[in-house]
Gaussian input, Z-matrix of N, CA and C with variables (Angstrom, degrees):
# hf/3-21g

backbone

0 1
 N
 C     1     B1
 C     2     B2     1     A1
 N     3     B3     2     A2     1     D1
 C     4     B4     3     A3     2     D2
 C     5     B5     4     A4     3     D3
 N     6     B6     5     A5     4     D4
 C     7     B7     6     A6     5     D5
 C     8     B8     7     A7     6     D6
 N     9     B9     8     A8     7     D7
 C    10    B10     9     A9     8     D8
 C    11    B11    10    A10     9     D9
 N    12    B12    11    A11    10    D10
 C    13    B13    12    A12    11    D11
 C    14    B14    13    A13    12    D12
 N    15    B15    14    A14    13    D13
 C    16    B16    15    A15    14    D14
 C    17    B17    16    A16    15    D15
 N    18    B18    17    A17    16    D16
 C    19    B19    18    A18    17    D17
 C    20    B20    19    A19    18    D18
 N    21    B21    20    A20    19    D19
 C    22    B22    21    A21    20    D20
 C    23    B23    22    A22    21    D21
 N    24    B24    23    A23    22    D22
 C    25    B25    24    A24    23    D23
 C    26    B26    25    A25    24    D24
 N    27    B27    26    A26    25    D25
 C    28    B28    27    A27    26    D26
 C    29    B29    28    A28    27    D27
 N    30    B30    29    A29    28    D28
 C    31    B31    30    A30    29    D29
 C    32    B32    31    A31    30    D30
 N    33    B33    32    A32    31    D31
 C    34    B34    33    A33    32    D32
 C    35    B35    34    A34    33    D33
 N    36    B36    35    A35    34    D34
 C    37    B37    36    A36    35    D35
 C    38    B38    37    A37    36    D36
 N    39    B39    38    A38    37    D37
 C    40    B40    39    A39    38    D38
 C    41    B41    40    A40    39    D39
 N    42    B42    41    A41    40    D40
 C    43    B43    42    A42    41    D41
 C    44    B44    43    A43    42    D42
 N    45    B45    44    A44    43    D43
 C    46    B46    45    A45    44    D44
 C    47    B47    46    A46    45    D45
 N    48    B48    47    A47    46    D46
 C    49    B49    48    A48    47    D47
 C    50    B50    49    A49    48    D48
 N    51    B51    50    A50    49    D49
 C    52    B52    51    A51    50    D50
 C    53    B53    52    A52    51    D51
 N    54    B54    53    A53    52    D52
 C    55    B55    54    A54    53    D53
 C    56    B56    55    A55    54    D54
 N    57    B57    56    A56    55    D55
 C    58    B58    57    A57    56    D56
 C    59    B59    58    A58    57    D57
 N    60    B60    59    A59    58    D58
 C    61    B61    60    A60    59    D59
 C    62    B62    61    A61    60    D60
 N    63    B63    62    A62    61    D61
 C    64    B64    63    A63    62    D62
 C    65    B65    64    A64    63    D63
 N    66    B66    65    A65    64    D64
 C    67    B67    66    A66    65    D65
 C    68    B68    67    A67    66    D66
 N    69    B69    68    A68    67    D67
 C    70    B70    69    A69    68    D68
 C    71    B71    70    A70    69    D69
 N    72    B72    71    A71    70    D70
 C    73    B73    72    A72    71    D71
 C    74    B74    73    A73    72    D72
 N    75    B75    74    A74    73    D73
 C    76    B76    75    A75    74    D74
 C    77    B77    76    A76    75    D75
 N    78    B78    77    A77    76    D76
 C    79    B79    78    A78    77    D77
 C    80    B80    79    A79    78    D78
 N    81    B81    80    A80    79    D79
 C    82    B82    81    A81    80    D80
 C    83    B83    82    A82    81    D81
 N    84    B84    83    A83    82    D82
 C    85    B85    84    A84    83    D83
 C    86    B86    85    A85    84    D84
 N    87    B87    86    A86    85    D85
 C    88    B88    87    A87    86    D86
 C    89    B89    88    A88    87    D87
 N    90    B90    89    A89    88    D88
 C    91    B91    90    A90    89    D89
 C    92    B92    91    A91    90    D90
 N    93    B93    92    A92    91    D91
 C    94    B94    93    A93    92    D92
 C    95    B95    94    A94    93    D93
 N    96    B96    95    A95    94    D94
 C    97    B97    96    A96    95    D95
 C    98    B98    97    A97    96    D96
 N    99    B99    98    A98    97    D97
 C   100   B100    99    A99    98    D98
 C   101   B101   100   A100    99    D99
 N   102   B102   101   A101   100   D100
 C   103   B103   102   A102   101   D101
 C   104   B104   103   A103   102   D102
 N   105   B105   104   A104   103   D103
 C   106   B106   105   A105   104   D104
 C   107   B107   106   A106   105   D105
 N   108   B108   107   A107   106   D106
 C   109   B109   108   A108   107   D107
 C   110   B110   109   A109   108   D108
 N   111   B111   110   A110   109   D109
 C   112   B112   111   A111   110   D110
 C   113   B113   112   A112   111   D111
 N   114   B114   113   A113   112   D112
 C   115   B115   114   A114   113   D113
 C   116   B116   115   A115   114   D114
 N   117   B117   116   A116   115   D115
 C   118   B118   117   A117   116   D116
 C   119   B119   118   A118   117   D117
 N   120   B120   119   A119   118   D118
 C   121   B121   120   A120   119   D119
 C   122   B122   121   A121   120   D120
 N   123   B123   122   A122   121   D121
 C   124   B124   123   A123   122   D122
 C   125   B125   124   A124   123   D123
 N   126   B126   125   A125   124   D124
 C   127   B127   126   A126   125   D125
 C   128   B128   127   A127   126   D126
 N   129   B129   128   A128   127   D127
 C   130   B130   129   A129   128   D128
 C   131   B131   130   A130   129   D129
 N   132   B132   131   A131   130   D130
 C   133   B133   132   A132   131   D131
 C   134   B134   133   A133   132   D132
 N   135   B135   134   A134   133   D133
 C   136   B136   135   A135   134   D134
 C   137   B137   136   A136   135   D135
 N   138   B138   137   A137   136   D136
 C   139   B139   138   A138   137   D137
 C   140   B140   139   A139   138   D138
 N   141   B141   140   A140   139   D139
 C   142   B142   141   A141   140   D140
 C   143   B143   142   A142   141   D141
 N   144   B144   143   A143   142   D142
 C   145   B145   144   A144   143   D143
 C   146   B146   145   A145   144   D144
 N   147   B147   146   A146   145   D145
 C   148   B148   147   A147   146   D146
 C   149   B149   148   A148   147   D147
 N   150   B150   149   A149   148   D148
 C   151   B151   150   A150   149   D149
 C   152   B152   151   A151   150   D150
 N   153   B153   152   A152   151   D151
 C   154   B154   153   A153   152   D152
 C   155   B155   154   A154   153   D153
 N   156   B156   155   A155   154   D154
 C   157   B157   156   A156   155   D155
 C   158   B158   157   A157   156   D156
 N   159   B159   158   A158   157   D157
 C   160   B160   159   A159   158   D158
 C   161   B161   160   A160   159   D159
 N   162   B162   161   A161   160   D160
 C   163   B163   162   A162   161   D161
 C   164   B164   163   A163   162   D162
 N   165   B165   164   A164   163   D163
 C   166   B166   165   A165   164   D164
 C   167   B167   166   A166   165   D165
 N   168   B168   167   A167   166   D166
 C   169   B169   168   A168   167   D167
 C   170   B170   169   A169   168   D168
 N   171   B171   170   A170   169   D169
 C   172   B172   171   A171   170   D170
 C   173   B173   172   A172   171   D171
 N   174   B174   173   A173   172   D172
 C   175   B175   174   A174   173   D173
 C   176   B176   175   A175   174   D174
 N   177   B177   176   A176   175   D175
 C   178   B178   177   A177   176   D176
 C   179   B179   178   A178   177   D177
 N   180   B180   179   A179   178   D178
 C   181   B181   180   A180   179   D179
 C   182   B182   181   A181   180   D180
 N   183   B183   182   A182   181   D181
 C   184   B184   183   A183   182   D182
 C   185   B185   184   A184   183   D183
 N   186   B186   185   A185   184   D184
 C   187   B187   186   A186   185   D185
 C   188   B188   187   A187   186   D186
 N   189   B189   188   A188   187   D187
 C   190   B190   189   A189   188   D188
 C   191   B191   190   A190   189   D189
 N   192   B192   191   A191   190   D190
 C   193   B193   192   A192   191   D191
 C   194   B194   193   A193   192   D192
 N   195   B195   194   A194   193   D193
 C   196   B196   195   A195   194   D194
 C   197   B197   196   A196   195   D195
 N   198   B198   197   A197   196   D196
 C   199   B199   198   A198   197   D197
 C   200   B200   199   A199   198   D198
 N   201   B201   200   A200   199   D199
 C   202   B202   201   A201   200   D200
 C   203   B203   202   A202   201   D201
 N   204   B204   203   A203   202   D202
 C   205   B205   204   A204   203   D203
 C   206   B206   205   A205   204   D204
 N   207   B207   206   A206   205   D205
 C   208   B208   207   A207   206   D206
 C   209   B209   208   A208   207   D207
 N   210   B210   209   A209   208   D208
 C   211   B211   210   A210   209   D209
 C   212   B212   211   A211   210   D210
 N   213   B213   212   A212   211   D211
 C   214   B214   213   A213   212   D212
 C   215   B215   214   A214   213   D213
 N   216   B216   215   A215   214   D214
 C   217   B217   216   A216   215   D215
 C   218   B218   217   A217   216   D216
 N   219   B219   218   A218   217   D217
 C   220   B220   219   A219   218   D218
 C   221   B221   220   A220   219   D219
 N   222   B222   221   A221   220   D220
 C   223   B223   222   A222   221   D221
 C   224   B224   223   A223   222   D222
 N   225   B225   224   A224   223   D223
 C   226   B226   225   A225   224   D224
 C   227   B227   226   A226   225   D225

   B1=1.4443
   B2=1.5271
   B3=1.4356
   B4=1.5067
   B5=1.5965
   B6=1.1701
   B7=1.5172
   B8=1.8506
   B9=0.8573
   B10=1.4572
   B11=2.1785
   B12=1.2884
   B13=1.0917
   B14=1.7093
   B15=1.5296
   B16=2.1162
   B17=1.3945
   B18=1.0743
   B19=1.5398
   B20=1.4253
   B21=1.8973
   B22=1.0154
   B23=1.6147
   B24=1.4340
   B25=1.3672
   B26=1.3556
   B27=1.5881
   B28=1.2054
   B29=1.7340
   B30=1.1590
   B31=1.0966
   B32=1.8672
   B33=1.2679
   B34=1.6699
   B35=1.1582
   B36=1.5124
   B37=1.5812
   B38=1.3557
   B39=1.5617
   B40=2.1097
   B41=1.4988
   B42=1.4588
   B43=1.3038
   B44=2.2276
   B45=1.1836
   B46=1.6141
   B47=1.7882
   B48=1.5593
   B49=1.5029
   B50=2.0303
   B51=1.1802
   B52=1.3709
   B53=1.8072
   B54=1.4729
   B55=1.6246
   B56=1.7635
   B57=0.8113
   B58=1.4103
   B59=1.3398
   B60=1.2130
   B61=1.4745
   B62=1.9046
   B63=1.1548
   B64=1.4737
   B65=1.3779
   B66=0.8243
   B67=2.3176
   B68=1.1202
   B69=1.3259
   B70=1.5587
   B71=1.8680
   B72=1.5561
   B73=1.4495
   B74=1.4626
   B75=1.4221
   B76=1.4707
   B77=1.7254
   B78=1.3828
   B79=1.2371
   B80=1.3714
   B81=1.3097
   B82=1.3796
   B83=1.8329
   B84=1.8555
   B85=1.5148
   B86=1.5234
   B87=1.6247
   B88=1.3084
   B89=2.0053
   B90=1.8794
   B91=1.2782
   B92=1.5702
   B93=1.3968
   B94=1.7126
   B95=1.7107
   B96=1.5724
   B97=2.0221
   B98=1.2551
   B99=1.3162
   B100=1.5293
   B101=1.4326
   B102=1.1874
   B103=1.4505
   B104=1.9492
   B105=1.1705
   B106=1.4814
   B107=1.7532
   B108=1.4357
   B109=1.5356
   B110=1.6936
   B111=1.1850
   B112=1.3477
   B113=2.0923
   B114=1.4815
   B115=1.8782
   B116=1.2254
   B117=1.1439
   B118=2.0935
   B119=2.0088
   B120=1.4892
   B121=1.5320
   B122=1.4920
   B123=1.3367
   B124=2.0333
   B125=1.6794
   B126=1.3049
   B127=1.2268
   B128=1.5878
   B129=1.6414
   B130=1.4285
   B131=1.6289
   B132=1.3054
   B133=1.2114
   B134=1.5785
   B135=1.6693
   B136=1.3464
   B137=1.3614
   B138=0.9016
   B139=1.6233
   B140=1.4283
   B141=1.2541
   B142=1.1706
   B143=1.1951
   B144=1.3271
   B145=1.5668
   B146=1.5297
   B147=1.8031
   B148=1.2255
   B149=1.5394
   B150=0.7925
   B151=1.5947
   B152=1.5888
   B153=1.7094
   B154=1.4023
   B155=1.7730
   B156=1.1270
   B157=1.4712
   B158=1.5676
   B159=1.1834
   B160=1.4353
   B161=1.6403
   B162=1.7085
   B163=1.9115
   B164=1.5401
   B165=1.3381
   B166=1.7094
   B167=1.8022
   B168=1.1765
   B169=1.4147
   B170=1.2478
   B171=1.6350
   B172=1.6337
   B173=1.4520
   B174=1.2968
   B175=1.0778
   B176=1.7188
   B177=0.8709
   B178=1.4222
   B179=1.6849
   B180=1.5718
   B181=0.7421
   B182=1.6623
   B183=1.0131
   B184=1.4123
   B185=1.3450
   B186=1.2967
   B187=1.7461
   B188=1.2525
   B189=1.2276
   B190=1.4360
   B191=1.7852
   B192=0.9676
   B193=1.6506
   B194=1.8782
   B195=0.9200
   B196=1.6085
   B197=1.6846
   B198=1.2576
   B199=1.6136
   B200=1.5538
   B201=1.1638
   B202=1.6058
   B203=1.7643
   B204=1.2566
   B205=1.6648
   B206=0.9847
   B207=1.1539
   B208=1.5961
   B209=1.3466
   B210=1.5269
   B211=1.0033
   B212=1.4000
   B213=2.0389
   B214=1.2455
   B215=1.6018
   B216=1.3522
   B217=1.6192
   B218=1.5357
   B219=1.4890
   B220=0.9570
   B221=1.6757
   B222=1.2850
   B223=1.8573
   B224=1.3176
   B225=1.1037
   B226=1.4707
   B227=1.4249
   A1=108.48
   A2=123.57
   A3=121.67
   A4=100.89
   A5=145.42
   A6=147.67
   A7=100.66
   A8=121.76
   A9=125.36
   A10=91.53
   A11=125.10
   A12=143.56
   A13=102.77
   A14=87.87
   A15=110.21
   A16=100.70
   A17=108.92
   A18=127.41
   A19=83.52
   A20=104.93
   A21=133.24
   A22=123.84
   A23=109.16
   A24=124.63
   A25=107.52
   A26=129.88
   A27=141.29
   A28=83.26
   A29=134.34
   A30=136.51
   A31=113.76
   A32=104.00
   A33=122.68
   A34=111.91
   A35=108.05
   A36=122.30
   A37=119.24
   A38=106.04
   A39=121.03
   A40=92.40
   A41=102.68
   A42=117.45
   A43=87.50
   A44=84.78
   A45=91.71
   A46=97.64
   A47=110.42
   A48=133.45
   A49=98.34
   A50=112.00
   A51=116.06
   A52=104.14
   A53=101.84
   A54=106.32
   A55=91.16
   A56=136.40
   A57=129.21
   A58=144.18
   A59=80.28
   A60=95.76
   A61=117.57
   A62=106.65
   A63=127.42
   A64=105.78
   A65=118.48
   A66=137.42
   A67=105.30
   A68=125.14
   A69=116.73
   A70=83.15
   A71=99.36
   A72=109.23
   A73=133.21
   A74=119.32
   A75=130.67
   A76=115.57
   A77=108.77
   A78=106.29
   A79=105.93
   A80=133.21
   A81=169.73
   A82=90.55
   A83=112.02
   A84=106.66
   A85=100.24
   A86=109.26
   A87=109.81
   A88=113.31
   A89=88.59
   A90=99.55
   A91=122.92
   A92=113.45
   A93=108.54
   A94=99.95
   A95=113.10
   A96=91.84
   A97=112.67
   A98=150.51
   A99=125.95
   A100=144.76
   A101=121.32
   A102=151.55
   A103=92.61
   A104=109.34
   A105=97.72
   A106=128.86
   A107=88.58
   A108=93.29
   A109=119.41
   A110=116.63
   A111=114.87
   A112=111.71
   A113=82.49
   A114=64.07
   A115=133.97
   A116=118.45
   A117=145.08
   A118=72.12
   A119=134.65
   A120=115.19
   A121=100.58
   A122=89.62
   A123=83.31
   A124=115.77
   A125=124.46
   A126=126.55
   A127=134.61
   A128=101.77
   A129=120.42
   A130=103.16
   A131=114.29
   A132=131.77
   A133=110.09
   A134=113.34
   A135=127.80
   A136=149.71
   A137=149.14
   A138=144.98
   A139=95.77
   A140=147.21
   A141=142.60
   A142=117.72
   A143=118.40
   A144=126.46
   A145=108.43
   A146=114.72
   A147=116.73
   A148=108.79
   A149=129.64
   A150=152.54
   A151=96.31
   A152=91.64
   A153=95.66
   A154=119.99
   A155=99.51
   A156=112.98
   A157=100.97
   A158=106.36
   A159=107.88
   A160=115.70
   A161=98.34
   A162=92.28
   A163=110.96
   A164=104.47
   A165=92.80
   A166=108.51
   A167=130.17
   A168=138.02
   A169=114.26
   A170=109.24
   A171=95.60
   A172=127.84
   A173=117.24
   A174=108.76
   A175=132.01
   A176=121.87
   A177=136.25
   A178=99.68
   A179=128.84
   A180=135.77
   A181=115.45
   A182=115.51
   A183=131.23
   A184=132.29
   A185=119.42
   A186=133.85
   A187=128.89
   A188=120.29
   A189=114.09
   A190=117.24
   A191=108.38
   A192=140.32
   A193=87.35
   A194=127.65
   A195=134.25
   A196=124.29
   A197=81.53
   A198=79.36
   A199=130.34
   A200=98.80
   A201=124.46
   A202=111.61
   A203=87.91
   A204=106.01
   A205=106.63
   A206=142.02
   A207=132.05
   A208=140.56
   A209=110.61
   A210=100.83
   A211=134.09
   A212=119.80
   A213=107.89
   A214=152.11
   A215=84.80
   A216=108.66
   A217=97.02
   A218=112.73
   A219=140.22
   A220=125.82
   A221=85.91
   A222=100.77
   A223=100.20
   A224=135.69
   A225=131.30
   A226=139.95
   D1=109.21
   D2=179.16
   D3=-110.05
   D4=12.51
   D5=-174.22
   D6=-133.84
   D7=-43.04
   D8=-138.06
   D9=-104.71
   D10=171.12
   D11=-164.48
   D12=-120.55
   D13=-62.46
   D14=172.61
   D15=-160.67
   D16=168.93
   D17=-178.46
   D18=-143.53
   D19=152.27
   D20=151.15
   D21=-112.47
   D22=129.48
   D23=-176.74
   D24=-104.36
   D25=73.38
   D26=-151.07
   D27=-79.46
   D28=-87.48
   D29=-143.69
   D30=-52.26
   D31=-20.07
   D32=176.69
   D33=-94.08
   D34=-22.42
   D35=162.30
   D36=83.33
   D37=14.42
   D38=176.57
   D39=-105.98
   D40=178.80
   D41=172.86
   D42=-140.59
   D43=155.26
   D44=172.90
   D45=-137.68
   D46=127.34
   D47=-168.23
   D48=-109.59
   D49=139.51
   D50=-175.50
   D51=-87.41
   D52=126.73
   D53=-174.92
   D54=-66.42
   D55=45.54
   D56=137.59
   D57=-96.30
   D58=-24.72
   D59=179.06
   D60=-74.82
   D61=-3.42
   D62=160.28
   D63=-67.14
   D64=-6.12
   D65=158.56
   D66=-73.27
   D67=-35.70
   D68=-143.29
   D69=-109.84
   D70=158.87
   D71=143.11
   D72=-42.89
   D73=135.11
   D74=174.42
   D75=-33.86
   D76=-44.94
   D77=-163.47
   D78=-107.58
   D79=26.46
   D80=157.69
   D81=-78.91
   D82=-82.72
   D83=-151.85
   D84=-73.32
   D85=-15.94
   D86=176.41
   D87=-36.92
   D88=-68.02
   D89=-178.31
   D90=-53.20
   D91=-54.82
   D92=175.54
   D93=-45.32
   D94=-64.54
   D95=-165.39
   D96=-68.98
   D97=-17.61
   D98=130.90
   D99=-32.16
   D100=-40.17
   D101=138.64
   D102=-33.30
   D103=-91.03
   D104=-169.26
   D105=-61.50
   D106=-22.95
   D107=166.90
   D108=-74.33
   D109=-39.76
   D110=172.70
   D111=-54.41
   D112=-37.54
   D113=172.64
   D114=-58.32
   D115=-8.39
   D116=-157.95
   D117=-87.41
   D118=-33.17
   D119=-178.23
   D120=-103.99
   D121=-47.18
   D122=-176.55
   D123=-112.67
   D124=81.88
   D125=169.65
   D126=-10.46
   D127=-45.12
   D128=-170.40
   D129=-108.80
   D130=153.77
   D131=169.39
   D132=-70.45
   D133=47.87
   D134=170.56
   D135=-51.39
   D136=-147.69
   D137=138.36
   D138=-93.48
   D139=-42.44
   D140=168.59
   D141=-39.24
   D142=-54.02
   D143=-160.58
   D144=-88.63
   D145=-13.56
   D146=170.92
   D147=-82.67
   D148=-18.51
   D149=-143.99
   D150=-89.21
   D151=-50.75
   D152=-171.60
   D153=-87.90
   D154=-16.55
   D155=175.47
   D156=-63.14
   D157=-61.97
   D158=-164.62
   D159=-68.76
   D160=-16.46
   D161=170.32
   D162=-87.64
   D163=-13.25
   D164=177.38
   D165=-108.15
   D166=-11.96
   D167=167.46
   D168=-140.59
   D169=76.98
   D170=172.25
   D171=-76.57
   D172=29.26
   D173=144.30
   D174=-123.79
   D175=38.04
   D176=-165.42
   D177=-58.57
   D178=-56.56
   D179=-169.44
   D180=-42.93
   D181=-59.01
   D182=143.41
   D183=-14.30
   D184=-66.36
   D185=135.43
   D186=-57.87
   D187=-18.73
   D188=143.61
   D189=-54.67
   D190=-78.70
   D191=-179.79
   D192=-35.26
   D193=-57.34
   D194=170.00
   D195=-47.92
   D196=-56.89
   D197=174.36
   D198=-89.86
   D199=19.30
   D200=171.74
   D201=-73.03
   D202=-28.16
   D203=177.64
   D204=-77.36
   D205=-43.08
   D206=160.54
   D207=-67.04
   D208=6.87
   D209=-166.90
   D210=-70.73
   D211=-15.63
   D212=143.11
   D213=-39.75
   D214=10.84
   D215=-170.68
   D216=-69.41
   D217=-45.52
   D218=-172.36
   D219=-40.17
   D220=-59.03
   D221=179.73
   D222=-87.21
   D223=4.68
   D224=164.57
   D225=178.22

Protein backbone atom coordinates (compact mmCIF):
# COMPACT_ATOMS: atom_id res chain seq x y z
CA UNK A 1 0.00 0.00 0.00
CA UNK A 2 1.92 3.34 -1.08
CA UNK A 3 -1.41 5.80 -1.09
CA UNK A 4 -3.77 4.24 1.32
CA UNK A 5 -3.52 4.11 5.50
CA UNK A 6 -6.12 0.69 5.44
CA UNK A 7 -8.61 -0.42 3.19
CA UNK A 8 -11.59 -2.26 4.02
CA UNK A 9 -12.63 -5.44 2.19
CA UNK A 10 -16.19 -5.43 3.57
CA UNK A 11 -17.65 -7.99 1.34
CA UNK A 12 -14.54 -10.64 2.07
CA UNK A 13 -15.03 -9.36 5.44
CA UNK A 14 -10.90 -8.33 6.28
CA UNK A 15 -9.66 -5.02 6.42
CA UNK A 16 -5.86 -4.61 5.36
CA UNK A 17 -3.92 -1.57 7.58
CA UNK A 18 -0.54 -0.14 5.95
CA UNK A 19 2.71 -1.38 8.01
CA UNK A 20 3.40 2.22 8.25
CA UNK A 21 1.45 3.31 10.27
CA UNK A 22 3.63 1.48 12.99
CA UNK A 23 5.36 5.27 12.43
CA UNK A 24 2.56 6.91 13.62
CA UNK A 25 1.21 7.23 17.21
CA UNK A 26 -1.18 4.61 18.86
CA UNK A 27 -4.08 6.76 18.82
CA UNK A 28 -3.35 7.78 15.22
CA UNK A 29 -3.61 3.69 14.04
CA UNK A 30 -6.26 3.56 16.62
CA UNK A 31 -8.30 5.99 14.44
CA UNK A 32 -7.55 4.62 10.77
CA UNK A 33 -8.67 0.75 12.10
CA UNK A 34 -11.86 2.19 13.36
CA UNK A 35 -12.28 4.11 10.25
CA UNK A 36 -11.96 0.74 8.40
CA UNK A 37 -13.87 -1.21 10.72
CA UNK A 38 -16.84 1.00 10.68
CA UNK A 39 -17.09 0.31 6.98
CA UNK A 40 -17.91 -3.62 7.83
CA UNK A 41 -21.60 -1.18 8.86
CA UNK A 42 -21.35 1.65 6.54
CA UNK A 43 -19.58 0.90 3.25
CA UNK A 44 -19.70 4.52 1.90
CA UNK A 45 -18.24 7.63 3.19
CA UNK A 46 -22.00 8.39 4.34
CA UNK A 47 -23.91 10.32 6.89
CA UNK A 48 -24.20 6.99 8.45
CA UNK A 49 -20.67 6.14 8.61
CA UNK A 50 -19.93 9.75 9.87
CA UNK A 51 -22.53 9.37 12.44
CA UNK A 52 -20.90 6.46 13.58
CA UNK A 53 -17.41 7.62 13.80
CA UNK A 54 -18.25 10.39 15.80
CA UNK A 55 -20.44 8.17 18.40
CA UNK A 56 -17.62 5.87 18.94
CA UNK A 57 -14.51 8.51 18.55
CA UNK A 58 -15.58 11.90 18.81
CA UNK A 59 -12.67 12.97 18.08
CA UNK A 60 -11.41 11.38 14.98
CA UNK A 61 -11.54 14.47 13.05
CA UNK A 62 -8.68 15.69 14.89
CA UNK A 63 -6.65 12.46 14.17
CA UNK A 64 -7.48 12.68 10.95
CA UNK A 65 -6.10 16.33 10.56
CA UNK A 66 -2.89 14.67 12.57
CA UNK A 67 -2.09 12.03 10.71
CA UNK A 68 -1.88 14.00 7.62
CA UNK A 69 1.53 14.78 8.95
CA UNK A 70 2.71 11.57 8.32
CA UNK A 71 1.89 10.92 5.38
CA UNK A 72 5.47 10.45 4.02
CA UNK A 73 5.26 7.54 6.08
CA UNK A 74 3.75 6.30 3.21
CA UNK A 75 6.28 6.16 0.37
CA UNK A 76 8.62 4.72 2.72
Amino acid sequence: MKSQWGNCHWRQGYITLNTALARCPETLRDYVALHELVHFVHPDHGPGFYGLMDRLMPDWRQRRKELRRYGGALAG
